[in-house]
C-alpha positions as YAML, in Angstrom:
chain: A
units: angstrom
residues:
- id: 1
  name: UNK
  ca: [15.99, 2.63, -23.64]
- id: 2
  name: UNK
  ca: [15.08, -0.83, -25.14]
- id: 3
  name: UNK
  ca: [14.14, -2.48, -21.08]
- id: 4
  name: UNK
  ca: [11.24, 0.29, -20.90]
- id: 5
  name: UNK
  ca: [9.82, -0.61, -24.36]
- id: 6
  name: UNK
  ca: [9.94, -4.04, -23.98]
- id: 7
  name: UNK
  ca: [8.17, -4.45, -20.38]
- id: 8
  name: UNK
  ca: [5.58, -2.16, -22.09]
- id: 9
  name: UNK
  ca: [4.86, -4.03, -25.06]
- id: 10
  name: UNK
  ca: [4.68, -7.26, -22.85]
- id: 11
  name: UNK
  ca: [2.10, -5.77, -20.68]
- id: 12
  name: UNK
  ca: [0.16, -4.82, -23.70]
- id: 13
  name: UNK
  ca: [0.33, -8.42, -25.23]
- id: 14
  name: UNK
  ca: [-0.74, -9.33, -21.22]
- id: 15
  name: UNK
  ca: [-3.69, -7.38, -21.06]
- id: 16
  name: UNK
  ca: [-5.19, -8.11, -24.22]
- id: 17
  name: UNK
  ca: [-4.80, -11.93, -23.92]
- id: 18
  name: UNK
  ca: [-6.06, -12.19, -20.42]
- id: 19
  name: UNK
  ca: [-9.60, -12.56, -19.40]
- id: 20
  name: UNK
  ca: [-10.21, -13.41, -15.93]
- id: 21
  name: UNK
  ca: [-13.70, -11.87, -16.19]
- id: 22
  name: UNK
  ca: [-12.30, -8.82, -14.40]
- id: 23
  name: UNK
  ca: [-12.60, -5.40, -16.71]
- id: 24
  name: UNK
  ca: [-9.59, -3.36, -16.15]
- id: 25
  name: UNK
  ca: [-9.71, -0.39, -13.39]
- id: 26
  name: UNK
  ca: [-8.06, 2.36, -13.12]
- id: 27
  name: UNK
  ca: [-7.49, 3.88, -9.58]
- id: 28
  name: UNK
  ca: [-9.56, 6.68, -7.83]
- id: 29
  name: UNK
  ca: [-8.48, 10.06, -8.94]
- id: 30
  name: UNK
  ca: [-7.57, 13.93, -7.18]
- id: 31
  name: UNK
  ca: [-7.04, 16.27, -9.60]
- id: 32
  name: UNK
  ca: [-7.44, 19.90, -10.21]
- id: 33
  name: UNK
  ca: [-7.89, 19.69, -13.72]
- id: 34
  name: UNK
  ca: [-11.60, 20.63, -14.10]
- id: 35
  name: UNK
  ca: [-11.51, 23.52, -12.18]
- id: 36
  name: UNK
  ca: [-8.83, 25.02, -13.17]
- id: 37
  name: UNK
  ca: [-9.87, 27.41, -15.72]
- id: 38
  name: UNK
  ca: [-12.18, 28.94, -12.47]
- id: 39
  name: UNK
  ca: [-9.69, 30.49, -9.84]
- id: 40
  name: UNK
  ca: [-10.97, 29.97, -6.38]
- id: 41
  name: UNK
  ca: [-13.51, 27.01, -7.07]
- id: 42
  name: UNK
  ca: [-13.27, 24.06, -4.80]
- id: 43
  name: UNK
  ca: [-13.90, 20.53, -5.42]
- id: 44
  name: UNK
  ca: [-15.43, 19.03, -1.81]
- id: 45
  name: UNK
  ca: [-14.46, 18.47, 1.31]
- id: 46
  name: UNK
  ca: [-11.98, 15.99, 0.66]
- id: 47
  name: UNK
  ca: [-10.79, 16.80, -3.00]
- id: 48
  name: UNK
  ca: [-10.20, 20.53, -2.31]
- id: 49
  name: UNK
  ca: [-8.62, 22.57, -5.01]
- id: 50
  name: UNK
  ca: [-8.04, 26.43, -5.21]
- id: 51
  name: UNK
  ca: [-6.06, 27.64, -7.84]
- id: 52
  name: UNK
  ca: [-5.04, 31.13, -8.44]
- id: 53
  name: UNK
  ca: [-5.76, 33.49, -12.07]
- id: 54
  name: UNK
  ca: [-2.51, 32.36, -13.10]
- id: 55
  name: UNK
  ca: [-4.02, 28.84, -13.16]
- id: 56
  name: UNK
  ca: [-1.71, 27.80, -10.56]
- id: 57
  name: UNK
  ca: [-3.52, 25.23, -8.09]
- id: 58
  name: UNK
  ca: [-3.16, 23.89, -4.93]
- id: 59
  name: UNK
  ca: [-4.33, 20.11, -4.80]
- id: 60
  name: UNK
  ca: [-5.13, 19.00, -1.09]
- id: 61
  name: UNK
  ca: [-5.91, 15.10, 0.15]
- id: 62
  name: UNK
  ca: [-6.52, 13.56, 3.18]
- id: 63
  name: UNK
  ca: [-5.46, 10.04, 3.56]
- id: 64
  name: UNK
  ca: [-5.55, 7.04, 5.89]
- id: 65
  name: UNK
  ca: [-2.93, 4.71, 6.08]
- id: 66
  name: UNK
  ca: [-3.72, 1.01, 7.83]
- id: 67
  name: UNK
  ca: [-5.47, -2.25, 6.98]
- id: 68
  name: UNK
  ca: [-8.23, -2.58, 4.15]
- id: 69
  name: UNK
  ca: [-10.01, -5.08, 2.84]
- id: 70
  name: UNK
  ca: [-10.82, -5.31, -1.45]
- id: 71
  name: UNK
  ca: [-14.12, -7.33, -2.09]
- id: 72
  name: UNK
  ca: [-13.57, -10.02, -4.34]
- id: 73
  name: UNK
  ca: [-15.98, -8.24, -7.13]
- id: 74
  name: UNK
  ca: [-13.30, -6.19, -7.17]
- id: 75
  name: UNK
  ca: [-10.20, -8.38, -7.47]
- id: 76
  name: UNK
  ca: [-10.86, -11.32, -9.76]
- id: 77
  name: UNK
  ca: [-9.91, -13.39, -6.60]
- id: 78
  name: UNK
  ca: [-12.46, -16.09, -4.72]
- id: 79
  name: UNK
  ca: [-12.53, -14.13, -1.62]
- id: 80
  name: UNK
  ca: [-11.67, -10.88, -0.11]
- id: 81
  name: UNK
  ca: [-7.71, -9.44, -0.64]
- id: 82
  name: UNK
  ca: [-6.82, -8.06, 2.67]
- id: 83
  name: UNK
  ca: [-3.52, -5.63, 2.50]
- id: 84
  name: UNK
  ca: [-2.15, -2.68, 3.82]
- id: 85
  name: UNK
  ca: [-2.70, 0.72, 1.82]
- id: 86
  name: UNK
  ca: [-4.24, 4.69, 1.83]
- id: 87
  name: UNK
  ca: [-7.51, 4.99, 2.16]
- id: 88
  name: UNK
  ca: [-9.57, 8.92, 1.54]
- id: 89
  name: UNK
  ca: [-11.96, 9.72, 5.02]
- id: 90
  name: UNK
  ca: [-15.33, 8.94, 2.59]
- id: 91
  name: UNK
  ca: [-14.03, 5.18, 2.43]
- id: 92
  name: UNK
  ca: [-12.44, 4.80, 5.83]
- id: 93
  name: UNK
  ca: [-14.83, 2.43, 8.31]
- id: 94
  name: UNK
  ca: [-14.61, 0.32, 11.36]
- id: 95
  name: UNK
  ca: [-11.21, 0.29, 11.98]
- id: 96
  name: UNK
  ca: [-9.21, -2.88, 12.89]
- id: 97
  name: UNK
  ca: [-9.54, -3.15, 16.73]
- id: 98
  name: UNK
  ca: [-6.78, -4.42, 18.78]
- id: 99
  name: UNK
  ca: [-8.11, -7.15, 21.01]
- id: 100
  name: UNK
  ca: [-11.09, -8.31, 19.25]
- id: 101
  name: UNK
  ca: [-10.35, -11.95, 17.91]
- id: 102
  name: UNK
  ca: [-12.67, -10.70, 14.43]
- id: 103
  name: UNK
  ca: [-10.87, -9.62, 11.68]
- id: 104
  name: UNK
  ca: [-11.92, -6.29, 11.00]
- id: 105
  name: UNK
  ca: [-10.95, -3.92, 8.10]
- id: 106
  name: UNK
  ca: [-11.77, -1.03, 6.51]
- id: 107
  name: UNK
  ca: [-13.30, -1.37, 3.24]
- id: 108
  name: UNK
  ca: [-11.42, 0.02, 0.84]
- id: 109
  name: UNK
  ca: [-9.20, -0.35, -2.36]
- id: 110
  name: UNK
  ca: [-6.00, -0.56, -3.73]
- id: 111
  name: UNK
  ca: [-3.32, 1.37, -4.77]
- id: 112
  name: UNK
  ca: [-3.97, 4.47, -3.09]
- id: 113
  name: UNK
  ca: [-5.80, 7.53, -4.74]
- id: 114
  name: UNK
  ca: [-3.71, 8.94, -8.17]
- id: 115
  name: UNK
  ca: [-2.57, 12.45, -7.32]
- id: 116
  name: UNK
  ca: [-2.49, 14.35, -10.65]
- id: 117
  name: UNK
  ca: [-0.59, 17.51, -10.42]
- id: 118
  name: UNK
  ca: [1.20, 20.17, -12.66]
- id: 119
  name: UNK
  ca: [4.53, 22.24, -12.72]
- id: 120
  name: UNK
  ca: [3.95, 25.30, -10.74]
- id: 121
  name: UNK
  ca: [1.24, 23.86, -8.37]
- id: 122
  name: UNK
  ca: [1.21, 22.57, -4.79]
- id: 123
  name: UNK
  ca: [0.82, 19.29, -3.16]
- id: 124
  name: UNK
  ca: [-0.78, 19.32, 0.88]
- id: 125
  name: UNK
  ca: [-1.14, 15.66, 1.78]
- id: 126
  name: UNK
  ca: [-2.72, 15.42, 5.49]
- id: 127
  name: UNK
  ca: [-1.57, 11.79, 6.49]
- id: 128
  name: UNK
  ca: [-3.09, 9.65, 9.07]
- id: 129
  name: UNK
  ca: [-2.51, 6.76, 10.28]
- id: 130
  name: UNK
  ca: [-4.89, 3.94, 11.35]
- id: 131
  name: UNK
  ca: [-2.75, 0.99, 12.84]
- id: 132
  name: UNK
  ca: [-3.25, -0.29, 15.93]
- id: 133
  name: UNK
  ca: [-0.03, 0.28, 18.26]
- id: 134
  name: UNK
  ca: [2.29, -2.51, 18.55]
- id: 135
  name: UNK
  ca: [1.55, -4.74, 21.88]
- id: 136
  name: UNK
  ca: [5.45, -5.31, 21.73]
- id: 137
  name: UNK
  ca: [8.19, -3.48, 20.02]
- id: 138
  name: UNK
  ca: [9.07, -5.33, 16.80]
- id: 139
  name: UNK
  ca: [12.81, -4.33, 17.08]
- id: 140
  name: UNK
  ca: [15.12, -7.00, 15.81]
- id: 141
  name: UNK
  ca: [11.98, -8.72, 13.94]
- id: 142
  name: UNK
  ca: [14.38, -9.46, 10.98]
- id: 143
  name: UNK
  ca: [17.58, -7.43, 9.94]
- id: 144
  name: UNK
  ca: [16.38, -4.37, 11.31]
- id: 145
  name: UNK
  ca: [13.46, -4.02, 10.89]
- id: 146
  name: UNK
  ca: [10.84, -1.98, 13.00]
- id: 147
  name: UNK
  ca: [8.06, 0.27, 14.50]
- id: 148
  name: UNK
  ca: [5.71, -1.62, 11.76]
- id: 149
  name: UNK
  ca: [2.77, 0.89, 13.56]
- id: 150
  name: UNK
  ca: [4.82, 4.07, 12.33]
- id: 151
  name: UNK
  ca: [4.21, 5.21, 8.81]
- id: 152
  name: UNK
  ca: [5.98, 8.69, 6.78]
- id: 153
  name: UNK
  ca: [5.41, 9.37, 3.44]
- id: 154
  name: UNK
  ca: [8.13, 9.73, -0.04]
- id: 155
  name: UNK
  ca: [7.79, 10.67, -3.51]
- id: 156
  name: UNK
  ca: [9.87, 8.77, -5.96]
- id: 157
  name: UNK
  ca: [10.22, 11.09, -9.00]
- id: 158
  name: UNK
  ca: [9.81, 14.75, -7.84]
- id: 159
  name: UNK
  ca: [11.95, 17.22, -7.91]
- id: 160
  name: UNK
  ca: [11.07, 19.00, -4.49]
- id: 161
  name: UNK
  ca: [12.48, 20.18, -0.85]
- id: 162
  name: UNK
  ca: [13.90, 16.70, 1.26]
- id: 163
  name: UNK
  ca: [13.07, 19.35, 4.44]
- id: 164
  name: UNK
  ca: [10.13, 19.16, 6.33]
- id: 165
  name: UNK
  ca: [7.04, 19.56, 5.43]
- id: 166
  name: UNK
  ca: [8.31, 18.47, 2.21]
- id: 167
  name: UNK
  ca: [9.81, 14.80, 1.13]
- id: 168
  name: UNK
  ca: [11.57, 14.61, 4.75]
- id: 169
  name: UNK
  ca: [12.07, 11.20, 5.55]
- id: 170
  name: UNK
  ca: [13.87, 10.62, 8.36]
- id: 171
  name: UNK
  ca: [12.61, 12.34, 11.59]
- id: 172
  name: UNK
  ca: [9.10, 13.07, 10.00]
- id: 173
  name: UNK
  ca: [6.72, 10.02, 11.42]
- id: 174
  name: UNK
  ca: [2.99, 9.49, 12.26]
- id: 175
  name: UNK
  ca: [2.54, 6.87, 14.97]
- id: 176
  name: UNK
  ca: [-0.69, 4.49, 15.50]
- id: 177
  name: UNK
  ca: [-4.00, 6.68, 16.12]
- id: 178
  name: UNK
  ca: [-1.31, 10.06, 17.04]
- id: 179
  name: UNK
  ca: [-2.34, 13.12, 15.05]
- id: 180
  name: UNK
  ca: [-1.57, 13.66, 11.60]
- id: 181
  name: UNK
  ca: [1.26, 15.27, 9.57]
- id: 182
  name: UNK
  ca: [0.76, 17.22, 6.96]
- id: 183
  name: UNK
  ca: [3.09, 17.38, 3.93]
- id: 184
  name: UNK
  ca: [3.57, 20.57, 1.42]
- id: 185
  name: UNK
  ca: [4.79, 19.52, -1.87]
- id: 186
  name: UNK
  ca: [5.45, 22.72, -4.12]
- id: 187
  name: UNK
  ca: [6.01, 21.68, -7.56]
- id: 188
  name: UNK
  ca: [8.87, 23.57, -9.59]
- id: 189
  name: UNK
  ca: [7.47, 26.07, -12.13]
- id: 190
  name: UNK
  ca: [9.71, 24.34, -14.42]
- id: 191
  name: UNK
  ca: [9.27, 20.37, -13.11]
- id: 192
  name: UNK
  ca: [9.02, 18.52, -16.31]
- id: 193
  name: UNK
  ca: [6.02, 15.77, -16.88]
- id: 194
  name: UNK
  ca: [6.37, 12.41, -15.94]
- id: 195
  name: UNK
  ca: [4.85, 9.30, -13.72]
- id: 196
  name: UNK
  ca: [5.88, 8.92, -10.29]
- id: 197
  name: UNK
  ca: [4.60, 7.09, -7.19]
- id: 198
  name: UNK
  ca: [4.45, 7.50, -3.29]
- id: 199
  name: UNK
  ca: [5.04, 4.91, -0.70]
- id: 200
  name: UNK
  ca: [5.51, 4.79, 3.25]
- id: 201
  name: UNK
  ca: [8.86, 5.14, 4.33]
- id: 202
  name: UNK
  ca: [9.84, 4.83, 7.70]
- id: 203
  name: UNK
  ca: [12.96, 3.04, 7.74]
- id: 204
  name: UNK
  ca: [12.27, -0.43, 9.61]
- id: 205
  name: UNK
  ca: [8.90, -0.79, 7.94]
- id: 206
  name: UNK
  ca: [9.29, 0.20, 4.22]
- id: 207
  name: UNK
  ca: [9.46, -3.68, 3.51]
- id: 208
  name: UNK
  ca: [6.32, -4.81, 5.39]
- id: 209
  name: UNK
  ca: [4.42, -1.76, 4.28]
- id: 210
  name: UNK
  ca: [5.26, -1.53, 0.38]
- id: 211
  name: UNK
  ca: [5.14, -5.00, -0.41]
- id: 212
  name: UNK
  ca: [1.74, -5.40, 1.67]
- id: 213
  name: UNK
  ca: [0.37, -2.76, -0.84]
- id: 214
  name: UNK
  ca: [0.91, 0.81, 0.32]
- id: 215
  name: UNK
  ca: [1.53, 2.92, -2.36]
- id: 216
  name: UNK
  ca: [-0.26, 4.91, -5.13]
- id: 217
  name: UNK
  ca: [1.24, 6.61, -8.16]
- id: 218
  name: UNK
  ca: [1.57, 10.74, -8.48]
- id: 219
  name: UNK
  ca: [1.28, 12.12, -11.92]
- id: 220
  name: UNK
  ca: [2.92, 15.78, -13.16]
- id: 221
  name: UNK
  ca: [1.10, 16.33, -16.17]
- id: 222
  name: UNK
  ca: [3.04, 17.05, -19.44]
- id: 223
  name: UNK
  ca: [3.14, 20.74, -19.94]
- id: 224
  name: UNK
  ca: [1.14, 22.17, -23.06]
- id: 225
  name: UNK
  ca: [2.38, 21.73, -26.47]
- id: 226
  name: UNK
  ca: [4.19, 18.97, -25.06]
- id: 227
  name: UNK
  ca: [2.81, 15.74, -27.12]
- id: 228
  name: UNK
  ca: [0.73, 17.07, -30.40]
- id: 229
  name: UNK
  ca: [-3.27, 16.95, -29.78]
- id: 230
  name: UNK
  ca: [-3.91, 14.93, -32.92]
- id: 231
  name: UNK
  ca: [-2.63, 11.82, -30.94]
- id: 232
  name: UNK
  ca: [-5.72, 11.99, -29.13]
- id: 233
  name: UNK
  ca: [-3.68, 9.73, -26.50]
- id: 234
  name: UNK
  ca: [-5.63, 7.24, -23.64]
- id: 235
  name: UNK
  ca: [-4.13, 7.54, -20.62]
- id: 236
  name: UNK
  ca: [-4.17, 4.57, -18.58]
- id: 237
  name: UNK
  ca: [-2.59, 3.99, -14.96]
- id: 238
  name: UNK
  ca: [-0.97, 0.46, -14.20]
- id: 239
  name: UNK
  ca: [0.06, 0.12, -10.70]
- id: 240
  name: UNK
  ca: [1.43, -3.31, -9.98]
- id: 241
  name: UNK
  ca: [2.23, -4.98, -6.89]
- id: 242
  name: UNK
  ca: [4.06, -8.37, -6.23]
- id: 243
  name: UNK
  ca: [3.03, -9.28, -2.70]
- id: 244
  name: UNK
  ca: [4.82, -12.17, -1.19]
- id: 245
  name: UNK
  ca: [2.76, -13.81, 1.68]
- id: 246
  name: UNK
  ca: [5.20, -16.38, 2.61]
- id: 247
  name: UNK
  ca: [8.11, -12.94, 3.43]
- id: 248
  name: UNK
  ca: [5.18, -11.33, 4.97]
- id: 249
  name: UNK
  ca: [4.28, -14.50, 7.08]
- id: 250
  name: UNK
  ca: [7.88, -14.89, 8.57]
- id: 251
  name: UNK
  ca: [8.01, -11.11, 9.85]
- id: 252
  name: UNK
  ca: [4.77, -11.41, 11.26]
- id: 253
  name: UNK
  ca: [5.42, -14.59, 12.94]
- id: 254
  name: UNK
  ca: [8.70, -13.21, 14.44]
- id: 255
  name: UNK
  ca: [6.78, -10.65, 15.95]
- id: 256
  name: UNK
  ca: [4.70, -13.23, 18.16]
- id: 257
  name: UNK
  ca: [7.40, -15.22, 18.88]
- id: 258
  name: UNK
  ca: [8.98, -12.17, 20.61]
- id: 259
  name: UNK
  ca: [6.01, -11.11, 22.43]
- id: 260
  name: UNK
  ca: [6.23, -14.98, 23.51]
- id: 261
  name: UNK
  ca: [9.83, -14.96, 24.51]
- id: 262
  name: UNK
  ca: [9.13, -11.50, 26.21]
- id: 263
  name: UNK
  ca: [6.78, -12.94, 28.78]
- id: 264
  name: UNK
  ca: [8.79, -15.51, 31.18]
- id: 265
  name: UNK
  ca: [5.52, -17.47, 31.63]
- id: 266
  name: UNK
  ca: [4.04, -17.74, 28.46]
- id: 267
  name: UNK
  ca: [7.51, -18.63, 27.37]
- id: 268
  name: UNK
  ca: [7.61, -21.91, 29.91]
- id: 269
  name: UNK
  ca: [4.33, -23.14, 29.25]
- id: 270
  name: UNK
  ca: [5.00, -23.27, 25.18]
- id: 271
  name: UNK
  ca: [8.53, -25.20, 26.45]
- id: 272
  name: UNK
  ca: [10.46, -22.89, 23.80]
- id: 273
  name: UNK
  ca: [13.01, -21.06, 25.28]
- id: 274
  name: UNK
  ca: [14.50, -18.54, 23.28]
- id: 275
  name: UNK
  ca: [13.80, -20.88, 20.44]
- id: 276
  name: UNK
  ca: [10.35, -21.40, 19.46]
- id: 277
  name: UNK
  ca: [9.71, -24.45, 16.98]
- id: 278
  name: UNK
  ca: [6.64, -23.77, 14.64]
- id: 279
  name: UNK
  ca: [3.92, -25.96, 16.34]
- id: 280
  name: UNK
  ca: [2.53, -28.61, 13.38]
- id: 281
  name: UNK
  ca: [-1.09, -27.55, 14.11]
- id: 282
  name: UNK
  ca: [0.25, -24.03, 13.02]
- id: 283
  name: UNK
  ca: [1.60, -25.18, 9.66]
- id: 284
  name: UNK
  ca: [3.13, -27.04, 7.92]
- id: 285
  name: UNK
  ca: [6.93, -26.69, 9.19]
- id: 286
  name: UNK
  ca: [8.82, -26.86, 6.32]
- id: 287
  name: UNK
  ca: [6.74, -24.30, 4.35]
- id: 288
  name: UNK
  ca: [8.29, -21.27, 3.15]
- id: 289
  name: UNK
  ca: [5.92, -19.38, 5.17]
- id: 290
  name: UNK
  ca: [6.42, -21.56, 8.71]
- id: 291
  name: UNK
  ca: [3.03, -21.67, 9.40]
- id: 292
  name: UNK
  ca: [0.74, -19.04, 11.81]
- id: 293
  name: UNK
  ca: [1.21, -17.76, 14.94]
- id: 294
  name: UNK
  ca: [-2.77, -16.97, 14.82]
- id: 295
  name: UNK
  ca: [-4.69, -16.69, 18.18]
- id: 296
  name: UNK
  ca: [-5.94, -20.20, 17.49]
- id: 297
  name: UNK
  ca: [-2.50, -21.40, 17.15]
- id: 298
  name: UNK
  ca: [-1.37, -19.73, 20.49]
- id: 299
  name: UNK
  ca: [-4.14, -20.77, 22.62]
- id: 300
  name: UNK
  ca: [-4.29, -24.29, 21.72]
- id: 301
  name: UNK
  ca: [-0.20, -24.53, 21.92]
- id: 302
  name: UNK
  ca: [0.49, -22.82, 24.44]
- id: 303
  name: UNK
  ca: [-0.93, -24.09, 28.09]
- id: 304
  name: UNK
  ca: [-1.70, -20.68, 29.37]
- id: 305
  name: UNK
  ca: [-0.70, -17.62, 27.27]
- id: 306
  name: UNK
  ca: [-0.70, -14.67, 28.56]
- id: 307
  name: UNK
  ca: [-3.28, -12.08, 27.58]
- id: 308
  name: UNK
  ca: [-0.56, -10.05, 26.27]
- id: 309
  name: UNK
  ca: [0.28, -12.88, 24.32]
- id: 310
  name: UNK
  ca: [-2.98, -13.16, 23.06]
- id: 311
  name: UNK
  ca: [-3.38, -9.54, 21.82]
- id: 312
  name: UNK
  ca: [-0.02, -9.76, 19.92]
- id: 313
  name: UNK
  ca: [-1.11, -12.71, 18.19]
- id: 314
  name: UNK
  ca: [-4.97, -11.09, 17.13]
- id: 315
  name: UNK
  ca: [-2.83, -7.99, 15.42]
- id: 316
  name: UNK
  ca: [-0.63, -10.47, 13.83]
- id: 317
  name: UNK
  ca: [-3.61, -11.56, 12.23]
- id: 318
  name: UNK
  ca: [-4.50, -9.45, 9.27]
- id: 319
  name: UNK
  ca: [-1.07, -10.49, 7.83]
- id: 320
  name: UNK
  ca: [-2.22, -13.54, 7.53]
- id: 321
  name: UNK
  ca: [-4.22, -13.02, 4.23]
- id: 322
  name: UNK
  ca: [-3.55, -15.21, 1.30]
- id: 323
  name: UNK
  ca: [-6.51, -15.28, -0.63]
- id: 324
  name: UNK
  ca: [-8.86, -17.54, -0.69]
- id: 325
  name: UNK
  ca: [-8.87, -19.81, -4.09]
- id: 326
  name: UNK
  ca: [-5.43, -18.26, -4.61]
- id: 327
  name: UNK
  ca: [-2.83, -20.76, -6.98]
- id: 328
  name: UNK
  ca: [0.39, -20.58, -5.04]
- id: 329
  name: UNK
  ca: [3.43, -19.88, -6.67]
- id: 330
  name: UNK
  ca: [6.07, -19.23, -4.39]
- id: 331
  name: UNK
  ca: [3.43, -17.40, -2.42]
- id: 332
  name: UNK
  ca: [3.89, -14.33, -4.26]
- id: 333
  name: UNK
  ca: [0.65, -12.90, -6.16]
- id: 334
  name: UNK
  ca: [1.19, -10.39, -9.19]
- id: 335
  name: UNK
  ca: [-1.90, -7.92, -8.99]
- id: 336
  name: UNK
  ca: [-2.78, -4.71, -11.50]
- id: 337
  name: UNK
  ca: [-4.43, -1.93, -9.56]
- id: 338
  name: UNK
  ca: [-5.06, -4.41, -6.67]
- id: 339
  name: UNK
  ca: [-6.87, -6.39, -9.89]
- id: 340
  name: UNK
  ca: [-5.86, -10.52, -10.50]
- id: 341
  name: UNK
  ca: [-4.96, -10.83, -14.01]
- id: 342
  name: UNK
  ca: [-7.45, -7.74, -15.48]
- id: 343
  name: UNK
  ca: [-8.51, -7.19, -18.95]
- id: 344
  name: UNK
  ca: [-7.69, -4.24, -20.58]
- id: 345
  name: UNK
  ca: [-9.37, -3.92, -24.02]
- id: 346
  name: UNK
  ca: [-7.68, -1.40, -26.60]
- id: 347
  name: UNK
  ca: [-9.26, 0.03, -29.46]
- id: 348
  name: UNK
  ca: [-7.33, -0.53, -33.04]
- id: 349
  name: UNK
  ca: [-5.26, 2.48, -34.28]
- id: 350
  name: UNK
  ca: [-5.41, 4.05, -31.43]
- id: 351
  name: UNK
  ca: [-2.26, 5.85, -29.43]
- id: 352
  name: UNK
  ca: [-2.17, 4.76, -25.48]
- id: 353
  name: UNK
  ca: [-0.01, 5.54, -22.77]
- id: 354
  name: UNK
  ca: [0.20, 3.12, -20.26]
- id: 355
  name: UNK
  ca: [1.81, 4.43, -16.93]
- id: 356
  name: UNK
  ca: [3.57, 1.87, -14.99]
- id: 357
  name: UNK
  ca: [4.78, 1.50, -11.50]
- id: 358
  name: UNK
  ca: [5.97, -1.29, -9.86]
- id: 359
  name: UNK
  ca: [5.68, -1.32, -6.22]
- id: 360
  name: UNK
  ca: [7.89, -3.33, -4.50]
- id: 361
  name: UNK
  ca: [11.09, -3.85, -2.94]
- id: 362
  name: UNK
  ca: [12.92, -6.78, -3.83]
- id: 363
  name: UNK
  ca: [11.04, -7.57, -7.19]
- id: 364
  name: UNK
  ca: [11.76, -6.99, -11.09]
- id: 365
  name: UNK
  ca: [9.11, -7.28, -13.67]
...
């Protein structure tokens, strides 16, 4: 039990010595908490909570999975953070559109929405999702990996049905723009408190998506009597991501470079063959991230790419994102509620609960 404590008490020491100008902020919250002492009253349209006389309450959210974009007010960061995460309808604008050489996002904001829920109630999650479709099939990208446009949903942490419409993971999938699924959660009458998180988790994609930033945490609220009132305890969420550009860069290059190698003519005029060297005007080639099959790249390196080409190379885009004014180290960027190095002020003698999850896939902290 000493690891926990520890990367707690770092975090602590983290927050209140950093000041990057940015106040700390929590995520956007769904809860049925204030109307639950009023069976039958609803929240709105997209925060819509019954709940029964036995104060039992059924929590529904609507949310769109695909590209966003975080303003830089936001982030600490000298320019917009582009990623991948959950957006709720009231957020959800232009969408990214396939073709267009414009990089177009939604607005929106990272991690997803915190679900807060308690033992005995139920979870409906309608899921869309917002991705363009994939001009080529990214089979065989890198070590299996695939169908980057599909997107499912898993809870880490609660104790509920692996059947559809539950935590089903392995048949259950939305594709780009099909309709939506929705999930059921139903909470155990007897599911103890604790902090948990969701993610996307179609197997070939759970790499690309989580470490691009979708993911948001889920809550079960301690049942009463649980922790004594007089602590008087401040409840904060810390959601942090490690988001390495330079792993990100190399799938999403590999994915051109097929839809290159796919097309016999496009394929000739770059002079690649199966091979394709990472043009210098891309990159610099011995960068961890290889450089950027961009449209720019394509059309002035190839002698005539095909359209197709061309369309694979403007959805590649939004993965190439690092930040602008961004201090490289190893590529990878460390962010707090999709916030650079946030301050968190604390008031003496005071208890706080700081609920972490780390979202990731091949990173400690």
């Amino acid at each position: 039990m000493a690891r926990p404590t520890n990367v707690s008490m770092l975090l602590l020491v983290q927050f209140l010595s950093s000041c990057s100008g940015i106040k700390f902020k929590q995520p956007d919250e769904y809860s049925c908490e204030n109307v639950r002492e009023t069976p039958g009253s609803h929240v709105n349209e997209n925060r819509h909570c019954v709940c029964d006389e036995s104060r039992k309450c059924t929590l529904s959210v609507t949310l769109v999975f695909g590209h966003i974009s975080i303003p830089k007010e936001s982030t600490g960061l000298k320019g917009p953070l582009r990623m991948l995460g959950f957006n709720t309808p009231e957020e959800d604008g232009q969408q990214f559109q396939l073709g267009t050489y414009a990089r177009t996002y939604v607005n929106g904001v990272s991690p997803g929405p915190t679900l807060r829920v308690r033992a005995g109630d139920t979870l409906k999650i309608l899921l869309y999702n917002n991705l363009p479709e994939e001009v080529v099939d990214t089979a065989s990208v890198k070590e299996g990996q695939h169908d980057y446009d599909v997107v499912n949903l898993h809870t880490h942490g609660l104790h509920v049905s692996p059947l559809a419409p539950g935590d089903e993971i392995v048949k259950t999938k939305v594709n780009a723009h099909g309709p939506p699924h929705q999930y059921i959660y139903n909470i155990p009458d007897d599911h103890m408190g604790g902090t948990h998180w969701y993610h996307p988790h179609w197997h070939g994609a759970v790499t690309m998506h989580v470490n691009f930033g979708a993911a948001g945490m889920l809550i079960v609220e301690d049942a009463v009597n649980q922790l004594p009132d007089a602590l008087g305890m401040e409840d904060y969420i810390v959601a942090a991501f490690h988001v390495d550009f330079a792993d990100i860069t190399k799938f999403t290059n590999q994915y051109v470079k097929n839809c290159i190698c796919m097309n016999e003519t496009a394929c000739n005029d770059c002079g690649v063959g199966d091979k394709i060297p990472i043009p210098p005007e891309c990159g610099n080639e011995t960068s961890d991230a290889g450089g950027e099959f961009n449209v720019i790249c394509v059309q002035e390196n190839c002698k005539h790419p095909s359209q197709t080409t061309i369309l694979c190379a403007a959805q590649a885009e939004p993965f190439f994102v690092n930040p602008e004014g961004f201090t490289h180290n190893n590529d990878t960027l460390l962010l707090v509620n999709g916030q650079y190095e946030p301050t968190l002020t604390i008031n003496a003698s005071t208890w706080v609960r700081l609920r972490l999850g780390l979202m990731a896939t091949g990173m400690i902290l």
